[in-house]
TORKOL-4160 file (C-alpha; in steps of 0.2 Angstrom, whole numbers, padded with zeros to 4 digits, m for minus):
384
<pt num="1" X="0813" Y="m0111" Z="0537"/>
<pt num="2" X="0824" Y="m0124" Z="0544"/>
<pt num="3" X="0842" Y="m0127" Z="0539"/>
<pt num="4" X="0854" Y="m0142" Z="0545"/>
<pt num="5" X="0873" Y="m0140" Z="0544"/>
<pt num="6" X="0883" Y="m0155" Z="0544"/>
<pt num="7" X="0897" Y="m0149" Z="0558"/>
<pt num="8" X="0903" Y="m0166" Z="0563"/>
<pt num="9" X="0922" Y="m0157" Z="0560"/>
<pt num="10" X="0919" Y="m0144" Z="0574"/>
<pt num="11" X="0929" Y="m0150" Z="0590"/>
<pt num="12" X="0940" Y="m0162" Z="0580"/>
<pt num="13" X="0954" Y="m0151" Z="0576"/>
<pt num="14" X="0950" Y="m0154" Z="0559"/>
<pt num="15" X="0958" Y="m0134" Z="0554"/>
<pt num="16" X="0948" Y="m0128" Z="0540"/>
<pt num="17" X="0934" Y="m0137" Z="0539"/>
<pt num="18" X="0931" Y="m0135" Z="0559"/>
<pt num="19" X="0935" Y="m0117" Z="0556"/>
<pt num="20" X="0924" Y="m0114" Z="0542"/>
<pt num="21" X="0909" Y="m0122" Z="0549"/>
<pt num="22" X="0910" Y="m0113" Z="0566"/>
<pt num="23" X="0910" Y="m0096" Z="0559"/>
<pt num="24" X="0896" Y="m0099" Z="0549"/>
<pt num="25" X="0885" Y="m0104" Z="0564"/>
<pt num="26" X="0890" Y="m0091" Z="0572"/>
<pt num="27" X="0887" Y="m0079" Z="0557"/>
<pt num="28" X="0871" Y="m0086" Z="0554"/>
<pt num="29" X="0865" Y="m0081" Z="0573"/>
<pt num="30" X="0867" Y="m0066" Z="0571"/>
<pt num="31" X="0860" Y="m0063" Z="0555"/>
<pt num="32" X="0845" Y="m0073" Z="0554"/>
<pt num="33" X="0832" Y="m0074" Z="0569"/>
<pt num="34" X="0817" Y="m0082" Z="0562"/>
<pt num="35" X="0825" Y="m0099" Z="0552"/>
<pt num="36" X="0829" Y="m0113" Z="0564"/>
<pt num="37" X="0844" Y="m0122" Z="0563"/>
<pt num="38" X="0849" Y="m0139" Z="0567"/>
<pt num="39" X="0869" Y="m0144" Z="0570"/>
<pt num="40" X="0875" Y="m0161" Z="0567"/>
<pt num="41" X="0892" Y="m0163" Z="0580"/>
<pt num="42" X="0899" Y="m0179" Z="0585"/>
<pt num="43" X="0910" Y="m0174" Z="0598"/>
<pt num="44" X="0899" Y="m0169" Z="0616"/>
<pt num="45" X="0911" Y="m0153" Z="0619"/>
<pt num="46" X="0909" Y="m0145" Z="0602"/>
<pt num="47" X="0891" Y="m0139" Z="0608"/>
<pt num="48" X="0900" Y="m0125" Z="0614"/>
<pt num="49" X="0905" Y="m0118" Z="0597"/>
<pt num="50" X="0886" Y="m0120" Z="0592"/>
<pt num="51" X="0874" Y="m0102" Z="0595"/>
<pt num="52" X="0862" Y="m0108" Z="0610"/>
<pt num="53" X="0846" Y="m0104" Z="0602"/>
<pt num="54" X="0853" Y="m0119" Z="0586"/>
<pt num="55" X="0847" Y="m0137" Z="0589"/>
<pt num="56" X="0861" Y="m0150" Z="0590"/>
<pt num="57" X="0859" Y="m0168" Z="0588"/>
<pt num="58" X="0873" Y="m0182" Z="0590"/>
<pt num="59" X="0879" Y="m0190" Z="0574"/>
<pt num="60" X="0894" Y="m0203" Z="0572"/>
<pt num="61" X="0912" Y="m0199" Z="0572"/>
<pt num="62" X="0915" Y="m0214" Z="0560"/>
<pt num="63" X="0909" Y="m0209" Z="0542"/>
<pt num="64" X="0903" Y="m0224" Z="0537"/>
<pt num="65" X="0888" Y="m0222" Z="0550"/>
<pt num="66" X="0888" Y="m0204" Z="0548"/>
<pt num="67" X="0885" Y="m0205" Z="0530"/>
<pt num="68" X="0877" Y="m0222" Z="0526"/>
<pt num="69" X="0865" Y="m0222" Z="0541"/>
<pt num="70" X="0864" Y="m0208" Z="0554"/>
<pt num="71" X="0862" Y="m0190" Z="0545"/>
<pt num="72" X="0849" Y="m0201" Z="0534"/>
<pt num="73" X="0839" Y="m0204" Z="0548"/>
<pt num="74" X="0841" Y="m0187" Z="0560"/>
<pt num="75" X="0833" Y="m0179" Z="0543"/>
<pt num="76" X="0818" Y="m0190" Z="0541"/>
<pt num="77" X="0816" Y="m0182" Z="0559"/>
<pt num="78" X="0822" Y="m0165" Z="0558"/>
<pt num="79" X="0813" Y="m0164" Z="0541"/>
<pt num="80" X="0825" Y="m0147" Z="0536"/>
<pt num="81" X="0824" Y="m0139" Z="0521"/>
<pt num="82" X="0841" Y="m0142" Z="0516"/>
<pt num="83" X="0858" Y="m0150" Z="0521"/>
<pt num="84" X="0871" Y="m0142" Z="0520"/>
<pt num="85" X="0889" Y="m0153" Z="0519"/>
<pt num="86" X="0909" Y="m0151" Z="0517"/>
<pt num="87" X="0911" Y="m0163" Z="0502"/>
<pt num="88" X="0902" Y="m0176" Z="0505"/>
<pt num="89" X="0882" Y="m0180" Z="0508"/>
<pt num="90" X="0873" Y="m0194" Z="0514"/>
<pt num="91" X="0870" Y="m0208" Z="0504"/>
<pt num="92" X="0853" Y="m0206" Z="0508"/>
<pt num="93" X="0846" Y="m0188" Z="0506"/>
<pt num="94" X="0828" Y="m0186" Z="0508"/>
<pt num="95" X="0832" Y="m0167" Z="0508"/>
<pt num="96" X="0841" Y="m0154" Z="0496"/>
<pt num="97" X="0859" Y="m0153" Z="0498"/>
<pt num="98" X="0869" Y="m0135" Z="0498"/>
<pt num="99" X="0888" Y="m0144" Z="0497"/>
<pt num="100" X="0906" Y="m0135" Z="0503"/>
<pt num="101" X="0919" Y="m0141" Z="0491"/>
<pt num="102" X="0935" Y="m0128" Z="0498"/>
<pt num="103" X="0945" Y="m0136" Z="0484"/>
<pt num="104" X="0946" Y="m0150" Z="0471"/>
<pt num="105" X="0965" Y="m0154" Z="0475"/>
<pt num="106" X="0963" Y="m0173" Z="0475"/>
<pt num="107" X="0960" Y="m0172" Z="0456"/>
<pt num="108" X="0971" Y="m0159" Z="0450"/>
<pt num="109" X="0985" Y="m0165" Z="0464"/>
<pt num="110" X="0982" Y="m0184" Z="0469"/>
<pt num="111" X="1001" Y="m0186" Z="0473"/>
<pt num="112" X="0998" Y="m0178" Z="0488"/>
<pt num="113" X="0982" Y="m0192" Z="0492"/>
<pt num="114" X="0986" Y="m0210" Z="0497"/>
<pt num="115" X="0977" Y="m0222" Z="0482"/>
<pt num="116" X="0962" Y="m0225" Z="0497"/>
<pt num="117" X="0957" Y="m0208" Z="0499"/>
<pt num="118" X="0961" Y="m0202" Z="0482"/>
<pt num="119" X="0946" Y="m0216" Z="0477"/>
<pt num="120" X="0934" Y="m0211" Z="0491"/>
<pt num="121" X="0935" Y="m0194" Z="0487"/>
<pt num="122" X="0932" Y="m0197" Z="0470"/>
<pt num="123" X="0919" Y="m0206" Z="0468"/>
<pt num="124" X="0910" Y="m0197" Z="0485"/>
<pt num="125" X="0914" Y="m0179" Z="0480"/>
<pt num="126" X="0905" Y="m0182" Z="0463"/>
<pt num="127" X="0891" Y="m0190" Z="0467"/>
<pt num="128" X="0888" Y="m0176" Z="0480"/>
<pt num="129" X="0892" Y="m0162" Z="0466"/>
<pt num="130" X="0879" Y="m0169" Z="0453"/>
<pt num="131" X="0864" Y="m0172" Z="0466"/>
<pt num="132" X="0867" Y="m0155" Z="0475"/>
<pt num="133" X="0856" Y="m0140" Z="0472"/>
<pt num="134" X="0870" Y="m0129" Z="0472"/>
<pt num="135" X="0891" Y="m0129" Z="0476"/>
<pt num="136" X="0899" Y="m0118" Z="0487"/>
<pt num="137" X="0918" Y="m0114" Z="0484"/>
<pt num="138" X="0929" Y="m0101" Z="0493"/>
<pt num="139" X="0938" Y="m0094" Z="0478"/>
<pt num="140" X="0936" Y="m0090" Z="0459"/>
<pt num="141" X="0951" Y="m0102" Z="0456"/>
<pt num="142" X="0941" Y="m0117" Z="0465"/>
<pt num="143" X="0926" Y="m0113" Z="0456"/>
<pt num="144" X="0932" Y="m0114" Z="0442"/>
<pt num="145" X="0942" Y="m0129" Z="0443"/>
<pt num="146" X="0924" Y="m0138" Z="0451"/>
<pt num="147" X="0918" Y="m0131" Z="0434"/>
<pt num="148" X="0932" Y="m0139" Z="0422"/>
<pt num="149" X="0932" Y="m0156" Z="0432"/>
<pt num="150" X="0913" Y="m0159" Z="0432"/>
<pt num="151" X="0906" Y="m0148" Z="0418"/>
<pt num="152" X="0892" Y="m0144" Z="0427"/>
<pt num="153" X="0881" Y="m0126" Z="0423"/>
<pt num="154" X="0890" Y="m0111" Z="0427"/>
<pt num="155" X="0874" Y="m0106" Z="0439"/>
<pt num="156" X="0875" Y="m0121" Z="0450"/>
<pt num="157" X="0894" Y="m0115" Z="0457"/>
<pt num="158" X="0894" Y="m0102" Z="0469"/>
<pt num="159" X="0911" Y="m0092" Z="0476"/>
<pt num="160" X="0908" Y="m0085" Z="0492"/>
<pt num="161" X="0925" Y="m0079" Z="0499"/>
<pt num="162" X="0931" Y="m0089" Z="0518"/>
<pt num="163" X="0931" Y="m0074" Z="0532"/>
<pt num="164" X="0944" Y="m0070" Z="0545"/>
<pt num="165" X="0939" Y="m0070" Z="0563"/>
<pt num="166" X="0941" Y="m0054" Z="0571"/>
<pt num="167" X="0948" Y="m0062" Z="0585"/>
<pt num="168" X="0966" Y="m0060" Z="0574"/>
<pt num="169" X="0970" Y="m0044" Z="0577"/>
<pt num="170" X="0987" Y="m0033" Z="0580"/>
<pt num="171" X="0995" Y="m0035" Z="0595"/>
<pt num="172" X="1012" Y="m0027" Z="0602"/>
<pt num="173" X="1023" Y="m0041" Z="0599"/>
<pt num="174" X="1035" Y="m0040" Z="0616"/>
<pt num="175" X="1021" Y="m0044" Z="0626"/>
<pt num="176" X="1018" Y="m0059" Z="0610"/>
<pt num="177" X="1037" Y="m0065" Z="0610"/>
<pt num="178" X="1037" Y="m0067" Z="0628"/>
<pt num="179" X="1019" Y="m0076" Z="0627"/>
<pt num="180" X="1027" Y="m0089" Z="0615"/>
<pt num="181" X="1044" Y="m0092" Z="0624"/>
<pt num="182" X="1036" Y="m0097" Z="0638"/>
<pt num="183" X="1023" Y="m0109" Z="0633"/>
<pt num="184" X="1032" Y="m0115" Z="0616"/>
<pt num="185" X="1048" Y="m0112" Z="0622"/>
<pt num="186" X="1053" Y="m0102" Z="0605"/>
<pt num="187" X="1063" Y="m0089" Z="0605"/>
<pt num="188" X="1063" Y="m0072" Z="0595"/>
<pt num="189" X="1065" Y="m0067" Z="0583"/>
<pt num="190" X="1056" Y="m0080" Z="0572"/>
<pt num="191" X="1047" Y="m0085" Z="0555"/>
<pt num="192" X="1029" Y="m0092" Z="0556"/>
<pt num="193" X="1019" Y="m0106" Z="0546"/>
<pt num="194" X="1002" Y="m0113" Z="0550"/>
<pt num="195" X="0996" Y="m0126" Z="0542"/>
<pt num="196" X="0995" Y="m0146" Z="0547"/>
<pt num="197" X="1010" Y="m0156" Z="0540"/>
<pt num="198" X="1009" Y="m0164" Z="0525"/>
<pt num="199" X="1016" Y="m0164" Z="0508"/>
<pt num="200" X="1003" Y="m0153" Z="0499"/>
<pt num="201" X="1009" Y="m0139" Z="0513"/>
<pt num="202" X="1026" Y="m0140" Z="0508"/>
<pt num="203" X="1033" Y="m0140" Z="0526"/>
<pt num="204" X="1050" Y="m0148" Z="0519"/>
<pt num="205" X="1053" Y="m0136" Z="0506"/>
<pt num="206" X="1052" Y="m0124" Z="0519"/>
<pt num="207" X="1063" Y="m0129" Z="0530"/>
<pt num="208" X="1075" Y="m0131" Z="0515"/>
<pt num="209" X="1072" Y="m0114" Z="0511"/>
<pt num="210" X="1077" Y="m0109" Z="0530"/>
<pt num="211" X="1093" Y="m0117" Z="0530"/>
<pt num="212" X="1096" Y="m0111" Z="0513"/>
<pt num="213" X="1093" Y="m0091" Z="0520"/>
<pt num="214" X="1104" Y="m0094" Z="0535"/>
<pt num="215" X="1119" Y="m0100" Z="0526"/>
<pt num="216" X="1117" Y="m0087" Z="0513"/>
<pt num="217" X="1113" Y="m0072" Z="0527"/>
<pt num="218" X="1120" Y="m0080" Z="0543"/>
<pt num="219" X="1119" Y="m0065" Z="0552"/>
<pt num="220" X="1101" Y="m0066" Z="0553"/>
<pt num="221" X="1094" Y="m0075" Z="0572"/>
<pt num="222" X="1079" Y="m0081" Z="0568"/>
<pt num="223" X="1071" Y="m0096" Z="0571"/>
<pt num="224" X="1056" Y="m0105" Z="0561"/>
<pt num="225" X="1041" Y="m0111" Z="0569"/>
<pt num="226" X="1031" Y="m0124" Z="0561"/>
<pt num="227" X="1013" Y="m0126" Z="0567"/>
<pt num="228" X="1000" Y="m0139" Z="0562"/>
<pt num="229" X="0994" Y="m0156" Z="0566"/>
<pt num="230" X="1007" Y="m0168" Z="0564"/>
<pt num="231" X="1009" Y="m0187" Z="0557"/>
<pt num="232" X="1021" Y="m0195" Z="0548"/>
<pt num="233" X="1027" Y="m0182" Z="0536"/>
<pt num="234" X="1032" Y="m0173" Z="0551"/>
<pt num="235" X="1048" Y="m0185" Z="0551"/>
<pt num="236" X="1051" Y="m0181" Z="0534"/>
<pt num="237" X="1054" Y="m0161" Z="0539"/>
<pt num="238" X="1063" Y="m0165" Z="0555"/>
<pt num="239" X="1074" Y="m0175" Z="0548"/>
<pt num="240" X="1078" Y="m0161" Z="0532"/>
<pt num="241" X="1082" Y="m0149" Z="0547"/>
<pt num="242" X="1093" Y="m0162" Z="0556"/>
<pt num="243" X="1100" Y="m0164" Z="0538"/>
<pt num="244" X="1103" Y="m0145" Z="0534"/>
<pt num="245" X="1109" Y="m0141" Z="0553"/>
<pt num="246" X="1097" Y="m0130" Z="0558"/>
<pt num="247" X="1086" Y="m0142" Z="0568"/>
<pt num="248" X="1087" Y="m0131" Z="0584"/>
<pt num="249" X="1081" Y="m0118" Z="0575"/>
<pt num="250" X="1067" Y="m0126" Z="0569"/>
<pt num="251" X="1053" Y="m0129" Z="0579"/>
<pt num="252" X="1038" Y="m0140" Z="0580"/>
<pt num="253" X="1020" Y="m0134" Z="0590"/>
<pt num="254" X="1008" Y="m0146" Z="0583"/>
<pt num="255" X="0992" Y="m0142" Z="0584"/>
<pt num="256" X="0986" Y="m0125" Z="0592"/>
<pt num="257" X="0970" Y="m0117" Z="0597"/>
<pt num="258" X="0964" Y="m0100" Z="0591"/>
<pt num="259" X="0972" Y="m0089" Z="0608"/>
<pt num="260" X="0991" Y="m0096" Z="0605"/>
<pt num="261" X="0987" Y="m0095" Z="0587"/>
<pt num="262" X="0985" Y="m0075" Z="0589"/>
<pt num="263" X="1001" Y="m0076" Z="0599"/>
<pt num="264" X="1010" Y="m0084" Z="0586"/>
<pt num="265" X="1005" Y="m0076" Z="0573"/>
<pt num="266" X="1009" Y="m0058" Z="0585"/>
<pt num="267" X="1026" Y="m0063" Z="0588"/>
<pt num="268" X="1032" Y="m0068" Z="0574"/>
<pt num="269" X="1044" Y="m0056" Z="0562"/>
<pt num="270" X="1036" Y="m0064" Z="0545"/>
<pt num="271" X="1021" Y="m0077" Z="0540"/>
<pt num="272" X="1028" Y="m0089" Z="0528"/>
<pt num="273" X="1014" Y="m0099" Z="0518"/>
<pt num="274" X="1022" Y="m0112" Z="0505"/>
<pt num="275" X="1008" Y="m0122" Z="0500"/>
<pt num="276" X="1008" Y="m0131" Z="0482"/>
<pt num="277" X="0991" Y="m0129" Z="0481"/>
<pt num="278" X="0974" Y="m0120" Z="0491"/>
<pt num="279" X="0957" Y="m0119" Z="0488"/>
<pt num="280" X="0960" Y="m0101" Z="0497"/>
<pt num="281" X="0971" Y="m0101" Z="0512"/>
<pt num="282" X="0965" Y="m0094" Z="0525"/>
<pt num="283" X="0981" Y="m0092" Z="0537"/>
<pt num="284" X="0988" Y="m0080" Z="0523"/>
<pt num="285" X="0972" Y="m0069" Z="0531"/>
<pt num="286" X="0972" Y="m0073" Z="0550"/>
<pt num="287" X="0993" Y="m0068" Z="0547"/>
<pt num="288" X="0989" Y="m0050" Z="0537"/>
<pt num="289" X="0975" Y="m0047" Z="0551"/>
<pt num="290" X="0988" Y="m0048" Z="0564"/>
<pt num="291" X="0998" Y="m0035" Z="0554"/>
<pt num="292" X="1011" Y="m0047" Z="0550"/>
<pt num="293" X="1020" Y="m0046" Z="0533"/>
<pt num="294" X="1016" Y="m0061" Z="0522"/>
<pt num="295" X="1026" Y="m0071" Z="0510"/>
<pt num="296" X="1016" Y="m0086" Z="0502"/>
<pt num="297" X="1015" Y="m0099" Z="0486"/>
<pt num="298" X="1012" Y="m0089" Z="0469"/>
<pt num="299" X="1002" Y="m0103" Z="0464"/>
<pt num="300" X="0981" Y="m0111" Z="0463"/>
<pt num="301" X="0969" Y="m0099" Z="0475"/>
<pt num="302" X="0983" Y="m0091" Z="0485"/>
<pt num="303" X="0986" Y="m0074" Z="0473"/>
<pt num="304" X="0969" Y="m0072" Z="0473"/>
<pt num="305" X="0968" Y="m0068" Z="0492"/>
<pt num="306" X="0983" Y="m0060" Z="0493"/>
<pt num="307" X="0979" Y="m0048" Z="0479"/>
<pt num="308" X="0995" Y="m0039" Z="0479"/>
<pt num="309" X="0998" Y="m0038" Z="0499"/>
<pt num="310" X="1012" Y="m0051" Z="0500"/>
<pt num="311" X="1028" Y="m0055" Z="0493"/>
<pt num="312" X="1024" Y="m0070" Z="0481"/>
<pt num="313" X="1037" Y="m0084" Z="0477"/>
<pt num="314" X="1039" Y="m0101" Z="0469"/>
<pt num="315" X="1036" Y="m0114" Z="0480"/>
<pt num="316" X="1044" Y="m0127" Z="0468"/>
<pt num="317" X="1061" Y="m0115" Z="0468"/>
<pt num="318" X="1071" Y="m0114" Z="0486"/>
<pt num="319" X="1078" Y="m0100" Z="0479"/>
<pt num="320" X="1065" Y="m0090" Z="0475"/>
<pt num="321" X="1056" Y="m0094" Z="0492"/>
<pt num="322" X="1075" Y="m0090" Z="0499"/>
<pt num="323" X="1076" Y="m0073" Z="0490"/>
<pt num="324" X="1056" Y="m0068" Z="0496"/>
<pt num="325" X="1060" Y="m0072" Z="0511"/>
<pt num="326" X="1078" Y="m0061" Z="0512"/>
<pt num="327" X="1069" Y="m0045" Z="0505"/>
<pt num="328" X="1056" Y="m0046" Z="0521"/>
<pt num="329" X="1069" Y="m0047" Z="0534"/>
<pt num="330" X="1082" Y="m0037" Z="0527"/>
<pt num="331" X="1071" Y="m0022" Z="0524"/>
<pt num="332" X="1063" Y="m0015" Z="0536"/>
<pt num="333" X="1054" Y="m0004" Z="0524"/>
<pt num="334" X="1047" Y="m0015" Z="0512"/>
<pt num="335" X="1040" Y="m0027" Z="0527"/>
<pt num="336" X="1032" Y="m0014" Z="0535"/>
<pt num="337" X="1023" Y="m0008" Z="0519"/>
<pt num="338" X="1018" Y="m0026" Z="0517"/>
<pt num="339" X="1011" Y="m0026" Z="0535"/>
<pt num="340" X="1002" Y="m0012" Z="0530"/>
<pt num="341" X="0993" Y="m0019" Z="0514"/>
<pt num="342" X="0990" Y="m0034" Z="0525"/>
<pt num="343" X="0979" Y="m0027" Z="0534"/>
<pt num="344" X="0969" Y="m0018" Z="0522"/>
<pt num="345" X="0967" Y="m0034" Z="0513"/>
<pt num="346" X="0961" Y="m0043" Z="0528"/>
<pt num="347" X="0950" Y="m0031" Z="0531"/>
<pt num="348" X="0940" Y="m0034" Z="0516"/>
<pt num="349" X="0934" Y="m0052" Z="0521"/>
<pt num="350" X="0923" Y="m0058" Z="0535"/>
<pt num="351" X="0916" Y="m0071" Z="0542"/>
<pt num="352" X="0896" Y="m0061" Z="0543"/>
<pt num="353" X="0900" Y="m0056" Z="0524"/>
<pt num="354" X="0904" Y="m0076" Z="0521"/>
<pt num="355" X="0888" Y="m0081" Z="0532"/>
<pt num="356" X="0877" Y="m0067" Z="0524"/>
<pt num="357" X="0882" Y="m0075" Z="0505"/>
<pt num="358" X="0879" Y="m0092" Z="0512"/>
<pt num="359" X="0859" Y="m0089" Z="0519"/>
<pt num="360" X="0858" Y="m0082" Z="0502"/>
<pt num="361" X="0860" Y="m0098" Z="0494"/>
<pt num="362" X="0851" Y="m0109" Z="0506"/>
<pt num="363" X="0836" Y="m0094" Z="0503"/>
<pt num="364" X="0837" Y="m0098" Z="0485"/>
<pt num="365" X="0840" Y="m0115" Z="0487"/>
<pt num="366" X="0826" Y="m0118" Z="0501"/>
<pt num="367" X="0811" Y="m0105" Z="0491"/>
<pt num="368" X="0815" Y="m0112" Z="0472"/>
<pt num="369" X="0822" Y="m0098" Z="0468"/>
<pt num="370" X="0812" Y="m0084" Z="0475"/>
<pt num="371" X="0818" Y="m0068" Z="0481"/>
<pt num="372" X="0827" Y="m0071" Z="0498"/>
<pt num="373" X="0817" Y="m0063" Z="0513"/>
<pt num="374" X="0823" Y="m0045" Z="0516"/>
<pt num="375" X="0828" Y="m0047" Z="0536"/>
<pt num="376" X="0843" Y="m0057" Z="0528"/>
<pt num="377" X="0849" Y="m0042" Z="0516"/>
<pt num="378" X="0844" Y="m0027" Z="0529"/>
<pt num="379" X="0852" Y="m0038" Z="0543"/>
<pt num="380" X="0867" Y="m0040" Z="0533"/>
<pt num="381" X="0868" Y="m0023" Z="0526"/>
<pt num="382" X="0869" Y="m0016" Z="0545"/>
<pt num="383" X="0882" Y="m0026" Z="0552"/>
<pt num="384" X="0895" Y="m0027" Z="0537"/>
């Protein structure tokens, strides 16, 4: 068997999608000796991400190329027998498509989508959903809304849970706080959120929600680091936290790899996650993994991962998000217990589990249906 993976986002700081693609090569490696597997990068450094025995070939950065001209021709080459994509396949497809759809948000949320890529992703994402063998989603939620929006049969939409790296672990937090003082320049003690700025993340209610806390419990010292790629949203928060007072307490990173992420996420007193709407979310994981007490958005995939292991608010209401936020850092208790069921619950999701799913599919997908070859289940079975 050969399998190609579309892994153009690795190397790009493209967050999710990078971060899902990458674990997945590396999950497959380990599970399946025998297939060969064929990585699409464009970026020369993400090779580095890619398992050594895995062909890499060079496609376009632009998408236009990528998808109109380039991945169409490396597959008449290559001659896989599949393609697996985030989103969006080839115009051209000589192969079957396995397709990554982490969330349908441009349909059920396109204020958060300029008019531009609203359209694209439209018209792309659909006409990838109707040709592809089969659709892979992170979450019940997603798969079910991928099943509203395009009425397709039940069979065809996969869930297969997103993983967390063990690389986010618990970590004595001194040694983390002084980590993050001297390269951010943040001090402790502080509140955390990853995610890249833009509306959909609800940065600025978050920072609405900061000042609110601190003028209702102004005892409390903490700070609130905001970590993700920024554009021109960022302005927006900054100039909320100007607004409110607290903009020397409100602290920008931008975008940060996995090591100062663990730091992050180790020094901080509580993860704060306030997004509108997720396909999944996995910095509500990576957070509970590094046994920090977790306070996130009550709303789309987001209850489905936390499953009772975080302190759930309204990310519509300041005060609710206020008043989640109070209980955490007021009472010691309650967030250690938290931090306890974090980490239980992180513990159930991993990245071999998530790859071990995903050859499943491609095995279905690649044999027509036949039973997939047992080294996958008794490779699987060992490791997870």
């Amino acid at each position: 068997m050969r399998f190609s993976v579309d892994a153009h986002a690795i190397g790009r700081n493209l967050t999710g999608n990078e971060v899902y693609v990458r674990n997945l090569l590396q999950g497959f490696a380990s599970l399946d000796r025998t297939a060969d597997f064929v990585a699409y990068l464009s970026v020369s450094e993400a090779s580095a991400w890619v398992p050594e025995r895995f062909a890499v070939h060079r496609i376009s950065k632009n998408p236009f190329v990528r998808l109109g001209l380039d991945l169409t021709l490396r597959l008449r080459v290559d001659r896989p027998d599949l393609l697996h994509v985030q989103y969006t396949a080839p115009l051209v497809c000589p192969v079957p498509v396995v397709v990554s759809v982490h969330d349908v948000s441009f349909l059920e949320h396109p204020e958060f989508f300029s008019v531009a890529r609203r359209f694209q992703l439209r018209h792309t994402v659909e006409r990838t959903v109707r040709r592809a063998a089969k659709i892979l989603t992170p979450s019940e939620f997603s798969r079910q809304a991928i099943l509203r929006w395009y009425d397709l049969p039940a069979e065809r939409v996969v869930a297969i849970p997103n993983g967390v790296s063990p690389a986010f672990r618990p970590m004595a937090q001194d040694t983390a706080r002084e980590w993050v003082r001297n390269r951010f320049g943040i001090a402790a003690p502080f509140l955390l959120m990853v995610g890249d700025l833009q509306p959909r993340k609800n940065q600025l209610g978050l920072v609405e929600a900061f000042a609110a806390l601190l003028r209702k419990c102004p005892q409390l010292p903490h700070h609130l680091a905001l970590v993700g790629k920024q554009n021109g949203y960022a302005s927006r928060v900054r100039a909320a936290a100007e607004r409110r007072g607290v903009s020397r307490r409100v602290h920008f990173t931008g975008f940060v790899r996995d090591h100062d992420l663990l730091q992050l996420y180790g020094a901080c007193d509580v993860f704060s996650f306030p997004s509108f709407y997720e396909g999944f979310g996995i910095p509500i994981l990576e957070a509970m993994a590094c046994g920090r007490a977790v306070a996130c958005s009550q709303t789309s995939a987001m209850t489905e991962v936390a499953d009772g292991a975080a302190i759930l608010f309204d990310p519509y209401s300041i005060e609710s998000m206020v008043e989640a936020l109070q209980d955490l850092l007021l009472d010691a208790e309650l967030r250690m217990r938290m931090e306890r069921l974090g980490l239980h619950r992180a513990a159930q999701f991993s990245w071999e589990k998530s790859a071990q799913k995903t050859l499943e599919v491609y095995y279905d997908v690649a044999c027509n249906g036949q039973r997939v070859p047992e080294r996958i289940h008794s490779a699987s079975v060992s490791r997870l």
